[in-house]
N, C-alpha and C positions, 0 to 999 in steps of 0.2 A: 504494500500500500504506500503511495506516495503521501509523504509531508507536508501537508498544507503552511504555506508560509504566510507570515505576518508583517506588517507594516510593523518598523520597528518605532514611531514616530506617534501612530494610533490606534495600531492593533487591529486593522482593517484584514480580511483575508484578504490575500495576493492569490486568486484562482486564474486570471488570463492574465496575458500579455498587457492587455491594456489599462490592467488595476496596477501595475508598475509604476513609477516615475516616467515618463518622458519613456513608457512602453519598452524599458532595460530592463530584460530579466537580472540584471546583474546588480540593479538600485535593492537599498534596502526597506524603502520607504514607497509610500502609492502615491497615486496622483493626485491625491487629494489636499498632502502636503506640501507641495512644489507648486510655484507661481508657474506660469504659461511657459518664462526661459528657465525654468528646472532649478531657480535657487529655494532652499528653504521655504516655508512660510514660518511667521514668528510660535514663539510657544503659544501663546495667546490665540493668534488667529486659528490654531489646529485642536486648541480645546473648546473655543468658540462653535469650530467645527463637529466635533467630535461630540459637543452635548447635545448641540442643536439633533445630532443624528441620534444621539440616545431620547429626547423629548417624541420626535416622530416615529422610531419604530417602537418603541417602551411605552407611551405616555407618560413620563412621568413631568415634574415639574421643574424648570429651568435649575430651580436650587438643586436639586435630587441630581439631575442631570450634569450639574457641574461638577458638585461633589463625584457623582461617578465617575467622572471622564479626568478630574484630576488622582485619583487613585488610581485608576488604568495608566494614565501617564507617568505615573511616578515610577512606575513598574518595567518601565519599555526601553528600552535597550539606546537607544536616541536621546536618551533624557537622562538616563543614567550613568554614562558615558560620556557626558559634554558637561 
């Protein structure tokens, strides 16, 4: 069985090519975190991200939301590591 890989940035699954950065199987982060020319997006803007994703598919509340998305970040290999 192959290893489902992760966005080390927001812990998104990496399942195709195109959930990559800039579609490099060889980034370690999705697209979700890179501006259009492939730099970073800031911490902020990728937890901003990253709650707003947990409030739509979870319902829960912006607060609930953030809190979750900064313990998953705290956690991530991108964040722990810089």
């Amino acid at each position: 069985m192959k290893k489902c890989m992760t966005c080390g940035s927001c812990g998104m699954p990496l399942l195709k090519s195109e959930d990559y950065a800039k579609g490099d199987l060889n980034s370690e982060v999705c697209r979700y975190c890179v501006d259009q020319d492939g730099s970073m997006k800031s911490y902020e803007e990728i937890l901003q991200g990253t709650a707003a994703h947990f409030m739509k598919t979870q319902g829960i509340t912006k607060t609930a939301a953030n809190v979750m998305a900064k313990q998953l970040m705290e956690t991530l290999p991108y964040w722990t590591n810089s």
